[in-house]
C-alpha positions as CSV (number, residue, x, y, z in Angstrom):
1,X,109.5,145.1,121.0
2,X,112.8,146.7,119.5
3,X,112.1,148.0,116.2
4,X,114.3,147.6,113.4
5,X,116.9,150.7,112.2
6,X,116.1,151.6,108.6
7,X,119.7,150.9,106.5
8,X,120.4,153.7,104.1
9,X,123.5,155.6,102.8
10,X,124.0,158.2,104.6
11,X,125.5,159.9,101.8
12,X,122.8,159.6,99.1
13,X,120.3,158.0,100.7
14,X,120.7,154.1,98.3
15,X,118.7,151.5,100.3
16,X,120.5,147.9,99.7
17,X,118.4,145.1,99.0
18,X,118.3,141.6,100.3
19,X,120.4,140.7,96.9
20,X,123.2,143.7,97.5
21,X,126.8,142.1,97.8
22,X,129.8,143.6,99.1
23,X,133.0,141.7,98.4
24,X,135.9,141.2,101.5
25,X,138.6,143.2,99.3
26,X,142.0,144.4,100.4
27,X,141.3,147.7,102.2
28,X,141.7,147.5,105.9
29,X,144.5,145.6,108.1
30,X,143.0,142.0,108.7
31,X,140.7,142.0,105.2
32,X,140.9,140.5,101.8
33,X,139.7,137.2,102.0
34,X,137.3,137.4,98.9
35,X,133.9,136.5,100.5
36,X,131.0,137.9,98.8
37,X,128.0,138.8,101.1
38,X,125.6,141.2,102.6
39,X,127.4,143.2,105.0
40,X,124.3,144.2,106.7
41,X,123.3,140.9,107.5
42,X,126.1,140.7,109.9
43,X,126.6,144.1,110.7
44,X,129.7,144.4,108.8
45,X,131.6,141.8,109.9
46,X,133.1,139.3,107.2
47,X,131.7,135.7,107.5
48,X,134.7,134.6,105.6
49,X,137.3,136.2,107.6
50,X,135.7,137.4,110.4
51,X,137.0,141.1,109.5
52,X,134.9,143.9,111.0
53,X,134.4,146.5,108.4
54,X,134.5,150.3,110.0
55,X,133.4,151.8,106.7
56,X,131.1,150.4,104.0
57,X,131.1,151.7,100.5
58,X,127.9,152.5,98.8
59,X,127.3,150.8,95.9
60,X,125.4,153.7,94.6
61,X,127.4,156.8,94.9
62,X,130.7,154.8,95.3
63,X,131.5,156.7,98.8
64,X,132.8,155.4,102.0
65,X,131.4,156.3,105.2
66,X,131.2,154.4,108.7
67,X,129.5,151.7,108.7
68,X,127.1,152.6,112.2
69,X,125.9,155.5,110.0
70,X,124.0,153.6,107.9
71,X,121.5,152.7,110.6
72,X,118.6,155.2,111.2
73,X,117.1,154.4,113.9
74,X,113.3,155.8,115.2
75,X,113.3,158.3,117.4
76,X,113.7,157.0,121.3
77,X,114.7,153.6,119.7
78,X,118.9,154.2,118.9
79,X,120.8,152.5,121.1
80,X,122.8,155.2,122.6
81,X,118.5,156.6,123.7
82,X,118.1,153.5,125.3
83,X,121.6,153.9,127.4
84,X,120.5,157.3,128.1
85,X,116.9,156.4,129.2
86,X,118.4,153.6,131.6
87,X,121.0,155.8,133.0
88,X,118.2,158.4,133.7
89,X,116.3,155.6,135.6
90,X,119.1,155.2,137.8
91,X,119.4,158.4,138.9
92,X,117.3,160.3,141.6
């Protein structure tokens, strides 16, 4: 079973809760539609809009940084571990 990446800031280390809201503001080509949700529920896509969002600010520290750094995943368990591992498979 795939475990779950822990979601924190990777500035500051802020851990959003289930009730954390982001809001689809005018700040990226494509965005602004107003929809208020959890951008981590859909991996930083809009549900409004359908607007993927490349950054997320935290709502702690105020900062902006990708939004794929905010996952932490185990060790041997990142996706990019898992590409490795297969391609290691494959070759002899």
């Amino acid at each position: 079973m795939e475990r779950q990446p822990h979601i924190h800031c990777p500035l500051c280390a802020w851990e959003p809760g289930a009730s954390a809201r982001w809001v689809c503001a005018p700040g990226e080509p494509g965005s602004g539609c107003g929809t208020r949700w959890n951008t981590f529920w859909t991996a930083g896509c809009c549900p409004g809009c359908g607007h993927f969002w490349a950054k997320t600010q935290c709502l702690a520290c105020k900062q902006s940084s990708p939004h794929e750094d905010w996952y932490h995943y185990p060790p041997g368990d990142a996706p990019v571990d898992r590409v490795e591992e297969a391609l290691e498979v494959g070759v002899e």
